[in-house]
Backbone as CSV, one residue per row, in Angstrom:
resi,resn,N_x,N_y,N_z,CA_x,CA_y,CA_z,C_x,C_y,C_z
1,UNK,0.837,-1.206,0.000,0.000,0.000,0.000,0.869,1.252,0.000
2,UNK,0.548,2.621,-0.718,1.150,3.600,-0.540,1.280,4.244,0.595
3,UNK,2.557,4.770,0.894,2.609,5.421,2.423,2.409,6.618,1.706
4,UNK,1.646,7.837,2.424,1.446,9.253,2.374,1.935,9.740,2.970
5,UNK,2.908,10.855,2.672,3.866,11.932,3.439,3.353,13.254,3.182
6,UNK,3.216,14.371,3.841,3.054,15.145,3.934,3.086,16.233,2.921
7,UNK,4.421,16.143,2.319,4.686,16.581,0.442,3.914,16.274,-0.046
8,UNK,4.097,15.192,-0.320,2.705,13.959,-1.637,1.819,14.940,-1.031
9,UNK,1.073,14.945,-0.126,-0.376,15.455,0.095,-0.847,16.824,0.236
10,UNK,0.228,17.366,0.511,0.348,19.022,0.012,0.226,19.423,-1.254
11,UNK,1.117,18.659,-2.143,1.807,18.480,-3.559,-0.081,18.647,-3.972
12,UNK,-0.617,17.753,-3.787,-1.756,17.130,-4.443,-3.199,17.753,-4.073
13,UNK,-3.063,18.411,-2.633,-4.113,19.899,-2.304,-3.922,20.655,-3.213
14,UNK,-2.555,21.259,-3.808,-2.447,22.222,-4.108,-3.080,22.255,-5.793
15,UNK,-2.546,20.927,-6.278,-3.164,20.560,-7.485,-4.631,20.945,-7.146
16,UNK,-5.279,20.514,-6.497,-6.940,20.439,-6.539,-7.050,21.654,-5.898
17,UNK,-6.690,22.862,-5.956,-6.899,23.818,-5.628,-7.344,24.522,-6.996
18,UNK,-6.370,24.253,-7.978,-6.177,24.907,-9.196,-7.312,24.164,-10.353
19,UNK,-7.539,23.227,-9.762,-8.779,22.117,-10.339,-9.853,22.720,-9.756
20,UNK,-10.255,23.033,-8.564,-11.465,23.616,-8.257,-12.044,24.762,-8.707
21,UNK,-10.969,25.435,-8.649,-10.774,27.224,-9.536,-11.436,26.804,-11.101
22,UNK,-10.336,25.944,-11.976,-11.156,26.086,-13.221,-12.433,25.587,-13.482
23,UNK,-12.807,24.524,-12.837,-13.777,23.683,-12.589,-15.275,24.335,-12.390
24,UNK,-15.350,25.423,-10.861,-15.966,26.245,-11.498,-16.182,26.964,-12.179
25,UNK,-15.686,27.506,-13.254,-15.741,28.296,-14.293,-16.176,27.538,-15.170
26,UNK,-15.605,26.479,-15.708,-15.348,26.106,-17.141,-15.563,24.730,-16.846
27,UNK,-15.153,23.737,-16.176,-15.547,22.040,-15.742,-13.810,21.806,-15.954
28,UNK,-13.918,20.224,-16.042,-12.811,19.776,-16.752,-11.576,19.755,-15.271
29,UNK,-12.271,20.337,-14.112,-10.864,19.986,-13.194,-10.550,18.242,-13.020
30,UNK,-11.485,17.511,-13.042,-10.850,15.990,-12.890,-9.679,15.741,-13.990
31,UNK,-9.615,16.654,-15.238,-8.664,15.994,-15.984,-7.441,16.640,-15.154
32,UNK,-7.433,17.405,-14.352,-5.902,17.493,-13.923,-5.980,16.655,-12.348
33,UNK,-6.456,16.707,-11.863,-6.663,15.913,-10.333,-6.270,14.334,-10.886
34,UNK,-7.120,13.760,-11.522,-7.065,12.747,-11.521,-5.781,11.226,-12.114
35,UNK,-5.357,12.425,-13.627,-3.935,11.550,-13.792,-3.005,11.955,-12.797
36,UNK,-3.140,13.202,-12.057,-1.836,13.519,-10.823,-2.152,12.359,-9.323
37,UNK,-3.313,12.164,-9.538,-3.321,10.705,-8.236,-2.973,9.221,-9.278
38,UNK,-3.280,9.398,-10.371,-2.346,8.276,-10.414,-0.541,8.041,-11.198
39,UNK,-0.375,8.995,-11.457,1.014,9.545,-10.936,1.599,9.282,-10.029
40,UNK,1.140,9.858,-8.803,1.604,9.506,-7.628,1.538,8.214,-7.012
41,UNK,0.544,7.357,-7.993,0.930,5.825,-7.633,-0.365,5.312,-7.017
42,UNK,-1.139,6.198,-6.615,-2.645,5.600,-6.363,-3.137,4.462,-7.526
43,UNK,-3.455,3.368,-6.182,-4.323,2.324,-7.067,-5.950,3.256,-7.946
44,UNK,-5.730,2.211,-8.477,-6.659,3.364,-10.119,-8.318,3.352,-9.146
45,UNK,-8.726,2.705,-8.797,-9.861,2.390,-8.062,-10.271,3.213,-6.806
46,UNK,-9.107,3.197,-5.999,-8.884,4.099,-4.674,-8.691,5.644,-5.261
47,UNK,-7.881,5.987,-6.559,-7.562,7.394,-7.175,-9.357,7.939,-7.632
48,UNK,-9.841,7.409,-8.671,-11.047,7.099,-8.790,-12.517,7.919,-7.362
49,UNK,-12.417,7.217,-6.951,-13.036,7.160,-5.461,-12.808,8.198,-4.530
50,UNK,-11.419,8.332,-4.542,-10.860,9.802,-3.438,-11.017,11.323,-4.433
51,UNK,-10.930,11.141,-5.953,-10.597,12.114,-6.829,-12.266,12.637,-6.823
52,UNK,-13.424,11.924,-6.355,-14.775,11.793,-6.682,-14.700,12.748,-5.425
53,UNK,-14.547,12.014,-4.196,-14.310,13.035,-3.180,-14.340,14.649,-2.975
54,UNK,-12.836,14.779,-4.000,-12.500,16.494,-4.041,-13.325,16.885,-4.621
55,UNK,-13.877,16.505,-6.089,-14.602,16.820,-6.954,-16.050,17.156,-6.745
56,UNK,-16.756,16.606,-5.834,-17.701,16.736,-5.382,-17.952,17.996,-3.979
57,UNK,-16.873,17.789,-3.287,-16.800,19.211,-2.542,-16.441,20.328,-2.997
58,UNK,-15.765,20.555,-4.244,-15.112,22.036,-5.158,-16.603,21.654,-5.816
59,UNK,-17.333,21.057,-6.626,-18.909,21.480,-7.262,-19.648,22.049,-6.134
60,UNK,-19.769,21.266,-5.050,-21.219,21.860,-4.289,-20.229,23.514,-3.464
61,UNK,-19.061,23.418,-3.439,-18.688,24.909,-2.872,-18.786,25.998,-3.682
62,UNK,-18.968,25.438,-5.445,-19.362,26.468,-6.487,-20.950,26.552,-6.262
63,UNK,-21.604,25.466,-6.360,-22.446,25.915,-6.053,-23.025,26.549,-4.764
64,UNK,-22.955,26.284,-3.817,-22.787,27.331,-2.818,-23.009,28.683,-2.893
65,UNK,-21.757,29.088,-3.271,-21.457,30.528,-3.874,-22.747,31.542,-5.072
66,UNK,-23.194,30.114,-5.950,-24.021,30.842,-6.843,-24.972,30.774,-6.035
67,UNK,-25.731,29.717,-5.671,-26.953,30.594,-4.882,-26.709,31.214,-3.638
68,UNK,-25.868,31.535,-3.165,-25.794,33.150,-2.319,-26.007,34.098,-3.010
69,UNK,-25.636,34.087,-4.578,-25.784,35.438,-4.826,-27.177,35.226,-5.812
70,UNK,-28.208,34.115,-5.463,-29.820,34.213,-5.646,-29.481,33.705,-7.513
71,UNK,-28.631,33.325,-8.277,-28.150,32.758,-9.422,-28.802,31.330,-9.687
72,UNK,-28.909,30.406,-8.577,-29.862,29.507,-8.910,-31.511,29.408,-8.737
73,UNK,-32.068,28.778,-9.698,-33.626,28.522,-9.664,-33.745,27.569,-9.071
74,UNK,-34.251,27.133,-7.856,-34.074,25.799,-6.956,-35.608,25.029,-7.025
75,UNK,-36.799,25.459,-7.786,-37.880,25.275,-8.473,-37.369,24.498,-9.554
76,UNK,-36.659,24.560,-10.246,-36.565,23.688,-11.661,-35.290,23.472,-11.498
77,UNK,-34.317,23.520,-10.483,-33.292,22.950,-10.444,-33.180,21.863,-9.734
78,UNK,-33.897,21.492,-8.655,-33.893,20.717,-7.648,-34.460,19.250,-8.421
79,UNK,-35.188,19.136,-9.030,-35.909,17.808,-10.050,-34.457,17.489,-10.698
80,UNK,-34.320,18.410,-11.318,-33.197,18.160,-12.210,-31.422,17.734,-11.315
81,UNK,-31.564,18.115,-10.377,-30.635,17.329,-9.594,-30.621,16.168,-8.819
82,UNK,-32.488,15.889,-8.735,-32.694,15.062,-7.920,-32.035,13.462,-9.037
83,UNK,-32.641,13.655,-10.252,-32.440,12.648,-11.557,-30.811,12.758,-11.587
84,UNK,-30.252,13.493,-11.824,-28.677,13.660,-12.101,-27.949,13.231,-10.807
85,UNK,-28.220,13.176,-9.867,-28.015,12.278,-8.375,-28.107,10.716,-8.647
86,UNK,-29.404,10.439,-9.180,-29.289,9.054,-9.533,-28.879,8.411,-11.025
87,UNK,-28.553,9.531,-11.580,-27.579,9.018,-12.538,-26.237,9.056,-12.475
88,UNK,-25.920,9.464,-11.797,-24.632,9.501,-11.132,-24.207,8.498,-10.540
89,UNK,-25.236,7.955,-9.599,-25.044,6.383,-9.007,-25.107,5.202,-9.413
90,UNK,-25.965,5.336,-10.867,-26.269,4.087,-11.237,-24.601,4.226,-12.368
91,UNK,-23.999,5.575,-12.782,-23.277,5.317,-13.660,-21.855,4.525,-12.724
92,UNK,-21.884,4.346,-11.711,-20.652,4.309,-10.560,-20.841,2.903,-10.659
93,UNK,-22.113,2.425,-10.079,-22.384,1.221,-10.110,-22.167,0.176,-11.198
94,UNK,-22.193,0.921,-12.559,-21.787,-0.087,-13.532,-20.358,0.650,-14.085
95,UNK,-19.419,0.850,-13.289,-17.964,1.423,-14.090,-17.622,0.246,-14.378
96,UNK,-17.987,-0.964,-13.940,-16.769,-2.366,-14.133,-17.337,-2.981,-15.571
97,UNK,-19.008,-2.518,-16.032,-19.732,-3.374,-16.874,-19.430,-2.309,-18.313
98,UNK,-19.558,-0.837,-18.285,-19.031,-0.066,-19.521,-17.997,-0.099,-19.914
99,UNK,-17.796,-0.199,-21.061,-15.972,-0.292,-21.573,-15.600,1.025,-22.049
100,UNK,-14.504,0.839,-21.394,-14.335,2.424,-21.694,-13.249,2.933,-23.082
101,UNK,-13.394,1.693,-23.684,-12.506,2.356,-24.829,-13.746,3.025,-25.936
102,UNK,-15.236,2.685,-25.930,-16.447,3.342,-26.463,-16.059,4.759,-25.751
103,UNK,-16.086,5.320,-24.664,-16.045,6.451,-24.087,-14.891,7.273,-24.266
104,UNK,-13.893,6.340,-24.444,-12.354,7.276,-24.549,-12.150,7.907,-26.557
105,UNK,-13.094,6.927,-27.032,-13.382,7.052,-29.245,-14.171,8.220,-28.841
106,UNK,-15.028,8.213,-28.184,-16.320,8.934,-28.707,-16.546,10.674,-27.714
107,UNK,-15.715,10.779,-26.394,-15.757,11.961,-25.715,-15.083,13.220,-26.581
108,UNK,-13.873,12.701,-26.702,-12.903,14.037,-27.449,-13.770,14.567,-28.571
109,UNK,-14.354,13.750,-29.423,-15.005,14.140,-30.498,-16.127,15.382,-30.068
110,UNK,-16.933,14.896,-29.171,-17.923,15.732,-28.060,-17.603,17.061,-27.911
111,UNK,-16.797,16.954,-27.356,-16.175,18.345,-26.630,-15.387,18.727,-27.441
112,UNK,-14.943,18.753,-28.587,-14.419,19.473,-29.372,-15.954,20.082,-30.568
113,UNK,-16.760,19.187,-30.312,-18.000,19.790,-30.854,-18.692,20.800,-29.830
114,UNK,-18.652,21.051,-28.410,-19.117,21.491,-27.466,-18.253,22.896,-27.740
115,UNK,-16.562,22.741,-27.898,-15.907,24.231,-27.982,-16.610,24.803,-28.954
116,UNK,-16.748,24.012,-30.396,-17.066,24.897,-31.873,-18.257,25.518,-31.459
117,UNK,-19.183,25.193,-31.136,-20.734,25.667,-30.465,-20.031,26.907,-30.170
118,UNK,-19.755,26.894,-28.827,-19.217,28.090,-28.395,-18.383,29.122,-28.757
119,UNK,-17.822,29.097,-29.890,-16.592,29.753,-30.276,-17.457,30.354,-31.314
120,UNK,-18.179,29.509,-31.744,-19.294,30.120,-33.257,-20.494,30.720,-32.739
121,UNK,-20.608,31.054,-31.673,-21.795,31.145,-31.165,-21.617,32.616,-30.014
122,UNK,-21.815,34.090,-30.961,-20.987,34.849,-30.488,-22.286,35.475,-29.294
123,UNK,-23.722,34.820,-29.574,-24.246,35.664,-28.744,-25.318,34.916,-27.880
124,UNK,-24.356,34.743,-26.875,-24.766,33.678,-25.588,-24.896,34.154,-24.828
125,UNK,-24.735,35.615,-24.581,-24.781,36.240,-22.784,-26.070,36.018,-22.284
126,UNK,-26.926,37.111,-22.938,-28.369,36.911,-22.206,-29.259,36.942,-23.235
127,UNK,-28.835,36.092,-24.177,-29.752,35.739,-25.265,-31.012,34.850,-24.942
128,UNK,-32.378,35.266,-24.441,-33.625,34.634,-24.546,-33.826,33.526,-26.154
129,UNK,-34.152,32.133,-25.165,-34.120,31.271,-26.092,-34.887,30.413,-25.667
130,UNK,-35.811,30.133,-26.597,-37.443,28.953,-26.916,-36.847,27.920,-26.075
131,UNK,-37.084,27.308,-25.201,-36.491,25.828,-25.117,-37.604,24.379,-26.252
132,UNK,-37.056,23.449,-26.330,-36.742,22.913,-27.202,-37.831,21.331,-26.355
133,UNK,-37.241,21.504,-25.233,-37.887,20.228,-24.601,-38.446,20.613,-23.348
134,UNK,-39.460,19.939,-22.553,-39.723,20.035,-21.283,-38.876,19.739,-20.164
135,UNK,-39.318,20.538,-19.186,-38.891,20.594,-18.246,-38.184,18.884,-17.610
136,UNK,-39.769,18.241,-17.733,-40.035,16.839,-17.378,-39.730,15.740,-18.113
137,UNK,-39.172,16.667,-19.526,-38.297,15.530,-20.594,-36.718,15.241,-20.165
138,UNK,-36.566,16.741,-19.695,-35.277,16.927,-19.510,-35.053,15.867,-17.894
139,UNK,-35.434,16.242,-17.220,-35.069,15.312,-15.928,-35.360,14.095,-15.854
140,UNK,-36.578,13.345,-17.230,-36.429,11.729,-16.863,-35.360,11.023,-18.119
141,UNK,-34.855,12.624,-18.959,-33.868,11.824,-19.771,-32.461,12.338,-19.973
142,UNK,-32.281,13.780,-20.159,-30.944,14.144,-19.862,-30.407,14.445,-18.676
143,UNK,-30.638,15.345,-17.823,-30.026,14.765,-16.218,-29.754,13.504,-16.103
144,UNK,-30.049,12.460,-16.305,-29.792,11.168,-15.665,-28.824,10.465,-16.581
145,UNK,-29.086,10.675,-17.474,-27.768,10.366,-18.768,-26.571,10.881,-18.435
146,UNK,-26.356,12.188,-18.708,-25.346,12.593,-18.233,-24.228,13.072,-16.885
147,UNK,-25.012,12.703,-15.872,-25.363,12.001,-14.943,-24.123,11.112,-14.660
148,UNK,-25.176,9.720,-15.476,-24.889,8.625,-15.513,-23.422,8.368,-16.322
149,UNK,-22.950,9.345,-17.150,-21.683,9.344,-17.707,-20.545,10.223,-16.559
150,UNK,-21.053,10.594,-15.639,-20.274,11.235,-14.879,-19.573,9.903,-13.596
151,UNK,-20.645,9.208,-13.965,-20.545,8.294,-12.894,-19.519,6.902,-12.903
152,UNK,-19.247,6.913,-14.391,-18.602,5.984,-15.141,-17.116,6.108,-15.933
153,UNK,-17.375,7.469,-15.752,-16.148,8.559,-16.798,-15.717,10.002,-16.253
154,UNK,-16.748,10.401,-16.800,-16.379,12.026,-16.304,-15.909,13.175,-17.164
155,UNK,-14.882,13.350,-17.591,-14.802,14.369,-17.904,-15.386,15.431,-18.803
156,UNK,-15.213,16.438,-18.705,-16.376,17.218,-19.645,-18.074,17.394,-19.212
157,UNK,-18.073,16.750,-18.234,-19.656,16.800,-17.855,-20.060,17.935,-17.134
158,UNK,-19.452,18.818,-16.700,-19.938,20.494,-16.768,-20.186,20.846,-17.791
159,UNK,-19.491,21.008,-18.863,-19.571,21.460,-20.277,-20.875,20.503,-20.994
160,UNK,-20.899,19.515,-20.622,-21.900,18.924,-21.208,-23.388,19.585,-20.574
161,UNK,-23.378,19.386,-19.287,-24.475,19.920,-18.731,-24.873,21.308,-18.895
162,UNK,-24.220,22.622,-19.079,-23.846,23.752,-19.808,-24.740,23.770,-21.072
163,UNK,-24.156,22.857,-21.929,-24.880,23.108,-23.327,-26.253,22.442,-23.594
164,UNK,-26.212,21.726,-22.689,-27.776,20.503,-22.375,-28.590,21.757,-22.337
165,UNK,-28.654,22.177,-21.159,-29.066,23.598,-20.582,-29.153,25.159,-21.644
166,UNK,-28.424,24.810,-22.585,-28.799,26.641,-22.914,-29.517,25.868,-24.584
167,UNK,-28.910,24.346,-25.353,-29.655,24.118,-26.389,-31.278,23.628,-25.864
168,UNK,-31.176,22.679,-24.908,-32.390,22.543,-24.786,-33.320,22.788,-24.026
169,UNK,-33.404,23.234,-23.086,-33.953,24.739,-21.925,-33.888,25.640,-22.514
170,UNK,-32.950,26.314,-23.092,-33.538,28.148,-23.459,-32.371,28.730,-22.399
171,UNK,-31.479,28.061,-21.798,-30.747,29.193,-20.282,-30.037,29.812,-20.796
172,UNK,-29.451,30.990,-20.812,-28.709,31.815,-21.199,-27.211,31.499,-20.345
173,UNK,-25.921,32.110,-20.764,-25.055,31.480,-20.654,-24.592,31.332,-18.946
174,UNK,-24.484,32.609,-18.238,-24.450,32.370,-16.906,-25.885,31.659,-15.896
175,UNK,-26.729,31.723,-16.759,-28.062,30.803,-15.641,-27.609,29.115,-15.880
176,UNK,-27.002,28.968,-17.061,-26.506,27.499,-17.742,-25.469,27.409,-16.649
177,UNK,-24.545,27.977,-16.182,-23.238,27.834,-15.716,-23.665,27.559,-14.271
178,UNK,-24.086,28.185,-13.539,-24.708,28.214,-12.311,-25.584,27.156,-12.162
179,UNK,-27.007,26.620,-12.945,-27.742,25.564,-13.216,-26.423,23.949,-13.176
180,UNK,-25.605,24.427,-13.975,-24.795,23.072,-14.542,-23.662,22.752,-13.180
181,UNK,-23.540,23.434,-12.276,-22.412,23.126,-10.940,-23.742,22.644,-10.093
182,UNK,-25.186,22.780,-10.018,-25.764,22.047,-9.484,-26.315,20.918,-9.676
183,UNK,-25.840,20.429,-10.971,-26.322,19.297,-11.655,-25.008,18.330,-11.511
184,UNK,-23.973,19.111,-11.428,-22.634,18.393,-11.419,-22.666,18.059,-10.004
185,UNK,-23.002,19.033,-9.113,-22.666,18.468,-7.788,-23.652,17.364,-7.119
186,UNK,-24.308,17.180,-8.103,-25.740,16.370,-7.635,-25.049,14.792,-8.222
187,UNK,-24.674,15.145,-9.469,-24.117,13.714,-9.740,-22.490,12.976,-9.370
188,UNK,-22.296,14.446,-9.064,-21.167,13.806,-7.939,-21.095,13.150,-6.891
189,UNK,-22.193,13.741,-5.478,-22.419,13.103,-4.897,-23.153,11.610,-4.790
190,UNK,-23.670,11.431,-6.180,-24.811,10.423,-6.128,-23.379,9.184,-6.585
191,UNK,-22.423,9.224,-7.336,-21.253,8.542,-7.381,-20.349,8.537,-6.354
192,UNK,-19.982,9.563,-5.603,-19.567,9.753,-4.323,-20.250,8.308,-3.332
193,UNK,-21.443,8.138,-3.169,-22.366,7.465,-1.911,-21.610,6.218,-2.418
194,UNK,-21.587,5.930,-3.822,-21.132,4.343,-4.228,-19.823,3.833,-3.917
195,UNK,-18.909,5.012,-4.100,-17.562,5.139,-4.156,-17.462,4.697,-2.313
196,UNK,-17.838,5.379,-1.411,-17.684,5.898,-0.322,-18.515,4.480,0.666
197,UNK,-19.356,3.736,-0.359,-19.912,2.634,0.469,-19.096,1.352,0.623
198,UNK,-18.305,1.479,-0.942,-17.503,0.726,-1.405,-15.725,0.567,-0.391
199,UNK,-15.690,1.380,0.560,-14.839,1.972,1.180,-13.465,1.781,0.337
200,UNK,-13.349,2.609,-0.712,-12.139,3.323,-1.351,-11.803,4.249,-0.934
201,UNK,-12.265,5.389,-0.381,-11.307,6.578,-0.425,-10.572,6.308,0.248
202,UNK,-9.018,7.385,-0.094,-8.271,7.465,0.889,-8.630,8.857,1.537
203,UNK,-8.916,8.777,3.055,-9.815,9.581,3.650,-8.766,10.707,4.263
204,UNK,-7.200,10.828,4.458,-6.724,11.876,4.607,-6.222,12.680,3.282
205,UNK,-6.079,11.906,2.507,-5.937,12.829,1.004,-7.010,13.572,0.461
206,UNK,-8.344,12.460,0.417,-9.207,13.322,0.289,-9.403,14.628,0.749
207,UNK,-9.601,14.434,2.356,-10.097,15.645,3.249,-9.022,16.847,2.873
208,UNK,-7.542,16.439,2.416,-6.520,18.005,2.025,-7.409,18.193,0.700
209,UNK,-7.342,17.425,-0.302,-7.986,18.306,-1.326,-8.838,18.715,-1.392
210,UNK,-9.838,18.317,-0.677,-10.914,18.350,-0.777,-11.208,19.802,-0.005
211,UNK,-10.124,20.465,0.876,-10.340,21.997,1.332,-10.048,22.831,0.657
212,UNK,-8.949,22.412,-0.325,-8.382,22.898,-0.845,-8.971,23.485,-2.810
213,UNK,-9.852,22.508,-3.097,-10.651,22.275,-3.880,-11.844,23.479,-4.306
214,UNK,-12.514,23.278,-2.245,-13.244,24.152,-1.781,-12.700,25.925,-2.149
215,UNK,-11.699,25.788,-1.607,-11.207,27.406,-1.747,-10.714,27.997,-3.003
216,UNK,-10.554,26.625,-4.219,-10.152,27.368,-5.693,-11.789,27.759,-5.850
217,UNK,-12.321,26.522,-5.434,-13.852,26.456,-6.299,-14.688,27.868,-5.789
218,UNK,-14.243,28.462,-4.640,-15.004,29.648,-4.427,-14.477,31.116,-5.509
219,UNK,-12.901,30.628,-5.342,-12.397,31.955,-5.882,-12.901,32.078,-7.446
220,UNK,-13.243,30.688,-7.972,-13.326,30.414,-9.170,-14.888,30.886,-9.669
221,UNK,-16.016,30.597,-9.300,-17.413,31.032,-8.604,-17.478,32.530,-8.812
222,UNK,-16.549,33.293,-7.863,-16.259,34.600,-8.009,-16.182,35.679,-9.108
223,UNK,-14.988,34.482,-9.656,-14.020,35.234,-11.097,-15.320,35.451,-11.946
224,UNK,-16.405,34.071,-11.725,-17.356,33.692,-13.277,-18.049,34.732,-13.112
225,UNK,-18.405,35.379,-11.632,-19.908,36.065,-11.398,-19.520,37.493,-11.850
226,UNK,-18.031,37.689,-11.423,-16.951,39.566,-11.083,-17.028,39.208,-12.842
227,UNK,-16.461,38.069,-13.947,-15.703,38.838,-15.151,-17.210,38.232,-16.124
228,UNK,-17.958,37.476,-15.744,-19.217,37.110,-16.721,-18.565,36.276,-17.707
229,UNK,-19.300,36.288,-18.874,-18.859,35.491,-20.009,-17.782,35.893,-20.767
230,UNK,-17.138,36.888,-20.725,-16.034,37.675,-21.277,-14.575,36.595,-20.666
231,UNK,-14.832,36.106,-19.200,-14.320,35.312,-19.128,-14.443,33.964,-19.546
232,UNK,-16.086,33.342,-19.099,-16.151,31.755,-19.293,-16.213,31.293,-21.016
233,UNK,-16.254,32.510,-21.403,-16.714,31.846,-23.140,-15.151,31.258,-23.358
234,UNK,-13.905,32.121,-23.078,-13.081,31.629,-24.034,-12.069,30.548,-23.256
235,UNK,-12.545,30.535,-21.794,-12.166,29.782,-20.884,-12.554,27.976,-21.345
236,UNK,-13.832,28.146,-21.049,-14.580,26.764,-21.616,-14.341,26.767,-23.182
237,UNK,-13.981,27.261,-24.183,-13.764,26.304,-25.425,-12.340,26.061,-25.190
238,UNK,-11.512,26.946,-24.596,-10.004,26.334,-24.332,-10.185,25.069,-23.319
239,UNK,-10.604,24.717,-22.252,-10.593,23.695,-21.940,-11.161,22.540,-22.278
240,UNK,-12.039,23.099,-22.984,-13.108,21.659,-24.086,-11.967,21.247,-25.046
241,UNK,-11.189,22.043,-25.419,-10.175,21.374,-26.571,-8.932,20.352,-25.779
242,UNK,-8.570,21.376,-24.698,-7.647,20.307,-24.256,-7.654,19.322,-23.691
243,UNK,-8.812,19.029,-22.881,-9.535,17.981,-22.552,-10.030,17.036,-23.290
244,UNK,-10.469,17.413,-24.720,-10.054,16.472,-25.783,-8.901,16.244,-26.650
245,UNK,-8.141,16.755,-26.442,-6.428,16.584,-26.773,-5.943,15.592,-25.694
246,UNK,-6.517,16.101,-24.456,-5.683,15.398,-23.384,-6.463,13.736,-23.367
247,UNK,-7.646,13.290,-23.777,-7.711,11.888,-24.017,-7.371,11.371,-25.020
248,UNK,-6.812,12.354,-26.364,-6.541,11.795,-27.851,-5.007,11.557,-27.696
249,UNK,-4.799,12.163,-26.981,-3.144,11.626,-26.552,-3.211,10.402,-25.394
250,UNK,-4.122,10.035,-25.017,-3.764,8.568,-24.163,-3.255,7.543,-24.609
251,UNK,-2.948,7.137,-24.049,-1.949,5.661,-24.967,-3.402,4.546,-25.069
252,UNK,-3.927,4.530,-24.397,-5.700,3.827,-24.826,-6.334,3.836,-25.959
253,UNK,-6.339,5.738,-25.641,-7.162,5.871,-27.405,-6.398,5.588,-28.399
254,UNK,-7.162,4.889,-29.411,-6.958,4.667,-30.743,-6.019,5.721,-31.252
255,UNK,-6.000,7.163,-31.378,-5.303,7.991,-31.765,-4.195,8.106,-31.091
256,UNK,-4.171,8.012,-29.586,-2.895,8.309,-28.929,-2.050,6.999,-29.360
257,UNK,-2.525,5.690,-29.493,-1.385,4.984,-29.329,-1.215,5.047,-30.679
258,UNK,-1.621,5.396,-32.172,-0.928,5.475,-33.468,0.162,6.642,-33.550
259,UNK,-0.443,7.913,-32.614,1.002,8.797,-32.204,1.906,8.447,-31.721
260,UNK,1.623,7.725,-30.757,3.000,7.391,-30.324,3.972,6.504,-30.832
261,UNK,3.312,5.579,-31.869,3.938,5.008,-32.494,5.064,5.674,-33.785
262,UNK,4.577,6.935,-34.127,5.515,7.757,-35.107,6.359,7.918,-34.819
């Protein structure tokens, strides 16, 4: 078993500090939290499990923050977290039965379609928009889907929940952003309960990042509410790209391992 020293676990707050920060803004902090715990040698299962941990306390401390400042609708948000809670759990519950080389082909592609949206799409601030589906479509079928991919995978599922939210709701770009850290933190925790029943975490690593997480994820909360979309627009298509760069370079995906072969 790994011994934890004090470095290592400093080393690795500090990481999830800088993960919580972008995370609220833009999503995408598990892609840096999570290859740095297994870096450091965390079994993939226990990394997994403790990384769910931080991740779930930097979402609900963003969210936090937005409804203090009255940013969330807790009328049509609360359904929609209640479903994204249990898709979250059921996606945890089957990580051993999904294969994840379907998920590792098919995400990058996603989120590099999720940046173009955004990058082409110059007028998102407070653009009033028809929604597309019900309320009650949306919570017995996308909340729980994506959700359920959070629960199994992960990354990108702010950004996913983001664009769920402004194509098919009508939310404009900061009610989407604020809406989507309560949907994230809903399906965090609902993977969290599985992770946490399962007794994986490692419970003093967690608890450093997991403060530490907390205090990017507020400053980060802040930045979105103080700079608006001037910040998150070009924030979130830069991290939608590298986040799909950063799985097209895995030695897993199909693409990373023909690169590396050159």
């Amino acid at each position: 078993m790994l011994e934890l020293d004090w470095t290592l676990i400093l080393t690795l707050a500090l990481v999830a500090l800088a993960a919580g920060f972008l995370d609220a803004i833009a999503g995408g902090g598990g892609l840096i939290t999570l290859p740095v715990l297994f870096v450091a040698g965390i079994e993939p299962l226990a990394a997994i499990a403790t990384n769910k941990f931080q991740a779930a306390s930097a979402t609900v401390s963003a969210t936090a923050a937005f409804a203090r400042k009255g940013m969330i609708d807790w009328r049509q948000g609360m359904p929609m977290a209640a479903m994204s809670f249990l898709g979250g759990a059921a996606g945890a519950l089957s990580v051993s039965f999904v294969p994840r080389t379907v998920l590792q082909a098919c995400i990058p592609i996603l989120l590099i379609l999720v940046a173009l949206y955004f990058a082409f799409s110059p007028k998102l601030n407070e653009q009033v928009r028809k929604a597309r589906v019900s309320l009650a479509l949306f919570c017995m079928a996308v909340a729980p889907l994506i959700g359920f991919y959070d629960g199994i995978f992960g990354p990108g599922v702010g950004s996913f929940f983001m664009l769920a939210l402004i194509l098919l709701l009508g939310q404009h770009l900061m009610q989407a952003i604020c809406s989507s850290k309560l949907l994230n933190a809903s399906c965090n925790l609902g993977a969290l309960s599985v992770f946490a029943y399962g007794g994986s975490i490692i419970w003093p690593l967690a608890l450093a990042m997991a403060m530490c997480a907390i205090i990017g994820a507020q400053l980060g909360a802040r930045s979105a509410l103080f700079f608006g979309p001037r910040l998150v627009k070009p924030l979130l298509i830069t991290v939608c790209c590298l986040m799909a760069l950063r799985l097209l370079l895995d030695s897993s995906h199909p693409v990373g391992g023909w690169l590396r072969q050159l």
